[in-house]
C-alpha positions as CSV (number, residue, x, y, z in Angstrom):
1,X,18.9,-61.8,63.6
2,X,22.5,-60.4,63.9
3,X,23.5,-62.2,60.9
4,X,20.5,-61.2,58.6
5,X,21.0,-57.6,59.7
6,X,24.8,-57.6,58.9
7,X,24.0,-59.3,55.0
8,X,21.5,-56.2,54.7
9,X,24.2,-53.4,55.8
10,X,25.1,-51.4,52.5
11,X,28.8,-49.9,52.9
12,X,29.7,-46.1,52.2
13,X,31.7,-47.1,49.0
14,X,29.0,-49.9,47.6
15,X,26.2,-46.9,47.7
16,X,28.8,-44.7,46.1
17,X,29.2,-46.5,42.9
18,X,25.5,-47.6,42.6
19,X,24.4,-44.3,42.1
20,X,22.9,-43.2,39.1
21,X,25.9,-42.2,36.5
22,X,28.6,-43.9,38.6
23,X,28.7,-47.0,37.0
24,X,32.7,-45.9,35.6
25,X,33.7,-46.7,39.1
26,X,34.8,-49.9,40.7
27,X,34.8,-50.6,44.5
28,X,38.0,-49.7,45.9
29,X,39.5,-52.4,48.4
30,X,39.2,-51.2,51.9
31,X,42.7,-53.0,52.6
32,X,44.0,-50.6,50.3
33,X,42.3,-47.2,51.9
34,X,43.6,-48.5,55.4
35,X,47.2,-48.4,54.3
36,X,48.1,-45.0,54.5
37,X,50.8,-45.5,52.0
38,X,48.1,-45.2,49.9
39,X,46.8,-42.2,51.1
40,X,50.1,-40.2,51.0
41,X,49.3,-36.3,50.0
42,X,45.5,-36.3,50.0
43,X,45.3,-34.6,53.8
44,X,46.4,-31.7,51.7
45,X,44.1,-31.5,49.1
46,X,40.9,-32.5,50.6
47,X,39.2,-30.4,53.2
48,X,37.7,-32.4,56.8
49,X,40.5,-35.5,55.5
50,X,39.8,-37.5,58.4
51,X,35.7,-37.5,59.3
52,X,36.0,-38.0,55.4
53,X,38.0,-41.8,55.6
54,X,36.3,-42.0,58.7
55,X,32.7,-41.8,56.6
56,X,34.1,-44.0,53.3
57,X,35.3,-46.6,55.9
58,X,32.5,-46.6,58.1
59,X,33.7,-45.9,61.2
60,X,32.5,-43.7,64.1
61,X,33.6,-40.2,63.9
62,X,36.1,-39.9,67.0
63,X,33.7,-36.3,67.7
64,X,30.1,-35.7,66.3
65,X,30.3,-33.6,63.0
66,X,27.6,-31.2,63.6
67,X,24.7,-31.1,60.9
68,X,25.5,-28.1,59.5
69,X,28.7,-29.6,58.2
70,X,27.3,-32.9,57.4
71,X,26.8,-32.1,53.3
72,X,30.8,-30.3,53.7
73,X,32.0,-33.6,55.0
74,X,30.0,-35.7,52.4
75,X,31.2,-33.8,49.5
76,X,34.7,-34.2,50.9
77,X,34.1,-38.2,51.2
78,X,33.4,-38.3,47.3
79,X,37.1,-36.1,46.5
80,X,38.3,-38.3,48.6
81,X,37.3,-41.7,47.4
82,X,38.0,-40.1,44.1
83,X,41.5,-39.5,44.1
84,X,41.8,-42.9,46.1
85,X,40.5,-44.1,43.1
86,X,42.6,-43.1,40.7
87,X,45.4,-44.2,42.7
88,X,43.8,-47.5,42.7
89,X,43.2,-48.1,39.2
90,X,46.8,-48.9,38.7
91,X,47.0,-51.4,40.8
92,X,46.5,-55.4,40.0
93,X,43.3,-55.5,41.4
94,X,42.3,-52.0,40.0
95,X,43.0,-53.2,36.3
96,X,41.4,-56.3,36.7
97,X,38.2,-54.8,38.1
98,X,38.4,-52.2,35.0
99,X,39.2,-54.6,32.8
100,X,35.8,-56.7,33.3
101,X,34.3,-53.1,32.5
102,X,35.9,-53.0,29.1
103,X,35.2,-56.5,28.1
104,X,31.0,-55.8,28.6
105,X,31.3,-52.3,26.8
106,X,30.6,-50.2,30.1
107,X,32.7,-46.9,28.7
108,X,31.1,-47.2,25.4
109,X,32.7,-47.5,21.6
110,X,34.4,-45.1,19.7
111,X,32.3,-42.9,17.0
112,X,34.4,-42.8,14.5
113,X,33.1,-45.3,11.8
114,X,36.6,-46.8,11.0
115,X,37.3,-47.6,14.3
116,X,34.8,-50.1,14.1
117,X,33.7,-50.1,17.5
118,X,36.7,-50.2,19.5
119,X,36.2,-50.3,23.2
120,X,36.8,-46.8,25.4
121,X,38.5,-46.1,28.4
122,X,37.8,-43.4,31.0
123,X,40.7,-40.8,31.5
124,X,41.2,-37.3,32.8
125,X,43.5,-34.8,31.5
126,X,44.7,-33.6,34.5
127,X,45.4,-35.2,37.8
128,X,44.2,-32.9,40.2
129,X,40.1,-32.5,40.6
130,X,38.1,-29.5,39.4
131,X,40.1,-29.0,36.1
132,X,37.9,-30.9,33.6
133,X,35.5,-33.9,33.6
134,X,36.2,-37.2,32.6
135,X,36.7,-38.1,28.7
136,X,37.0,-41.2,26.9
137,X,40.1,-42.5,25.0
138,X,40.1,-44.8,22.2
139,X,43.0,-46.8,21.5
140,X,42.7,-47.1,18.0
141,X,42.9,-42.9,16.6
142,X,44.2,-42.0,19.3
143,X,41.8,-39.4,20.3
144,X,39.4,-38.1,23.0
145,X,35.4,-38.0,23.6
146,X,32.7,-36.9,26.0
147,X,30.6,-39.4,27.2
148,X,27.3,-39.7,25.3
149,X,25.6,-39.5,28.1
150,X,24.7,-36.2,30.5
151,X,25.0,-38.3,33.4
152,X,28.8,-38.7,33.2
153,X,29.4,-35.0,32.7
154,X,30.2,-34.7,36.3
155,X,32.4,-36.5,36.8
156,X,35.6,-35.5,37.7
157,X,38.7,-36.5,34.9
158,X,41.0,-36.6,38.3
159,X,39.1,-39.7,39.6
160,X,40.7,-41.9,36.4
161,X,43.9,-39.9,36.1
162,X,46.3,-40.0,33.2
163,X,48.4,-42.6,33.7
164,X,45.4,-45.6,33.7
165,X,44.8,-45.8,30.0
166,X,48.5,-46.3,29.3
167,X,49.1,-48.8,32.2
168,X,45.8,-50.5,30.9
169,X,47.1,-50.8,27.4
170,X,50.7,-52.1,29.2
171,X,49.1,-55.0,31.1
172,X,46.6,-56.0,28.7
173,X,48.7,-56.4,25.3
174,X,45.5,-58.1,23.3
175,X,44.6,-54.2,22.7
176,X,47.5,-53.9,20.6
177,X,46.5,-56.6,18.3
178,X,42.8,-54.8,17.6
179,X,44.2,-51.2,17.3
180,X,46.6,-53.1,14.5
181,X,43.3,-54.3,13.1
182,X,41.9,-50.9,13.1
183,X,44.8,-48.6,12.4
184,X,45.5,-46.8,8.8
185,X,41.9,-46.8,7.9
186,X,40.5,-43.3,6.9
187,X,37.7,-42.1,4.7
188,X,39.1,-40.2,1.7
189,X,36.9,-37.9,-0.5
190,X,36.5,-38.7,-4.5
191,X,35.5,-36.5,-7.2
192,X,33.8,-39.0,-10.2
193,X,36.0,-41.7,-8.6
194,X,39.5,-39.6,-8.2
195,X,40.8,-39.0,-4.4
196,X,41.2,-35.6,-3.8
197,X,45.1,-34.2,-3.1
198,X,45.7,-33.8,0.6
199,X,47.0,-30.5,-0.5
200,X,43.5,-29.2,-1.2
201,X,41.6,-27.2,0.9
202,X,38.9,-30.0,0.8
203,X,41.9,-32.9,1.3
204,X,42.3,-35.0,4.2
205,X,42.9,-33.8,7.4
206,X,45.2,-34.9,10.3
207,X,45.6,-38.2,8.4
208,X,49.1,-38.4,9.9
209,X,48.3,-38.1,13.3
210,X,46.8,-41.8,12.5
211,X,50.3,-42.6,10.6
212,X,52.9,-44.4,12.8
213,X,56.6,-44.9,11.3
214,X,56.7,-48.1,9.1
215,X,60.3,-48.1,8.3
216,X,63.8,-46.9,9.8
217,X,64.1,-43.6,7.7
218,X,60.7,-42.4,9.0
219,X,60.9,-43.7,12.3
220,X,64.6,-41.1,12.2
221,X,62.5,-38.5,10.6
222,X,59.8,-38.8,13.2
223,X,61.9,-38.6,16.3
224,X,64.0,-36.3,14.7
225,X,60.8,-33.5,14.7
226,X,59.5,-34.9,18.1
227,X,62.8,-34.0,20.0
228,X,63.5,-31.0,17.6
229,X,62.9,-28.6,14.9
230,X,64.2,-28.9,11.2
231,X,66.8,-26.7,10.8
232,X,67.3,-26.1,14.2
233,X,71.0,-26.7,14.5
234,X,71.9,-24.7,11.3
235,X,70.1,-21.7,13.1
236,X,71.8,-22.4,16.2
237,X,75.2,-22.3,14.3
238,X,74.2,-19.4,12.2
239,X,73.4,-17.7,15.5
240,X,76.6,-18.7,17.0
241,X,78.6,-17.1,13.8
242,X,76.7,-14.0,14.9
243,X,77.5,-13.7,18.1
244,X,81.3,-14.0,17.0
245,X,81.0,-11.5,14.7
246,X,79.6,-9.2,16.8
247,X,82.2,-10.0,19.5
248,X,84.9,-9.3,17.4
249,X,83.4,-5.7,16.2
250,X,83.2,-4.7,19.9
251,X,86.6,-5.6,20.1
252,X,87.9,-3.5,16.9
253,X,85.9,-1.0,18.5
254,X,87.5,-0.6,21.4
255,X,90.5,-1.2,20.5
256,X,90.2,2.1,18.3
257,X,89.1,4.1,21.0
258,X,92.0,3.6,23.2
């Protein structure tokens, strides 16, 4: 009777990711919320921290929490297991579990046509939680979504994090190999069969932001305007020749004074 009654018992975090529009979520190890390594910073940042762990863990509350603060301390169980999450993620276990995700589609394709159905991944733009909701990144044009559906609009962005996409992309190096696939494609526009000049109003647009440097003078050129402007030294020296001119007029100046 024990044993039947034990196979039946839904935990805090199971429930969690069943619910309707969770289903971008993986079950977070509880080895890994008992090691308060793991937990480092989050007392700060989420109101009643401990009946909180105390709820996502399942344990007893060391004092009753009093109804009326029942739905506070629920709501702080979800930012919790939310930021634990994103934290998670990186992890071995955390990519693997995500990765299973990506494989069967759960995060959706990417619209754009030329991307031919590459696979999405969850992401946030900001790590801390009630900045933005989650979007999608595709690999292959390098560009952000919103989920299609309503149901994942509330989701938090803070509960993936920034950093997951990139450490996906690092471990699993297969995605490299279909954004290759993928990459350089864009529709151009033709007038009786004759592209159009990007130059035109009605040209292509942010074709180059799909462009990555093929040889060694554009891959110069490109971190040249990444780490600086053009013409920014020759205005810095031109500034400097300035400065020294003026100098020396102060100078003259007072030396005509005394």
């Amino acid at each position: 009777m024990t044993d039947n009654s034990s196979d039946d018992f839904e935990t805090w975090i199971s429930n969690f990711c069943s619910l309707f529009g969770h289903d971008y979520f993986v079950e977070v190890a509880p080895e890994f919320i008992e090691d308060d390594f793991n937990l480092t910073g989050l007392s700060a940042v989420v109101p009643f921290y401990r009946e909180a762990l105390d709820m996502i863990l399942d344990f007893e509350p060391e004092t009753a929490i009093p109804v009326s603060d029942m739905p506070l301390v629920q709501h702080s169980a979800e930012l919790l297991y939310g930021l634990i999450h994103q934290r998670f993620l990186l992890t071995k276990q955390g990519l693997q579990l995500m990765a299973d995700k990506y494989e069967r589609k759960q995060f959706g394709v990417c619209p754009r046509y030329h991307c031919d159905g590459m696979h999405l991944l969850p992401v946030g733009r900001h790590d801390l939680p009630g900045v933005e909701t989650v979007r999608l990144y595709c690999p292959a044009c390098f560009d952000l979504y919103l989920p299609t559906s309503s149901r994942y609009l509330q989701i938090d962005g803070a509960f993936f994090g920034t950093t997951f996409p990139g450490m996906f992309m690092k471990r699993y190096t297969e995605i490299e190999t279909q954004v290759k696939q993928r990459q350089g494609k864009q529709y151009e526009l033709k007038i009786f069969g004759f592209k159009i000049n990007e130059l035109s109003q009605t040209g292509a647009r942010m074709k180059w932001l799909r462009q990555l440097p093929q040889t060694e003078e554009e891959l110069e050129e490109y971190e040249r305007c990444e780490y600086g402007l053009d013409g920014e030294d020759e205005f810095k020296d031109e500034e400097d020749e300035g400065e020294g001119e003026d100098d020396e007029d102060d100078d003259d100046q007072s030396m005509q004074d005394s």
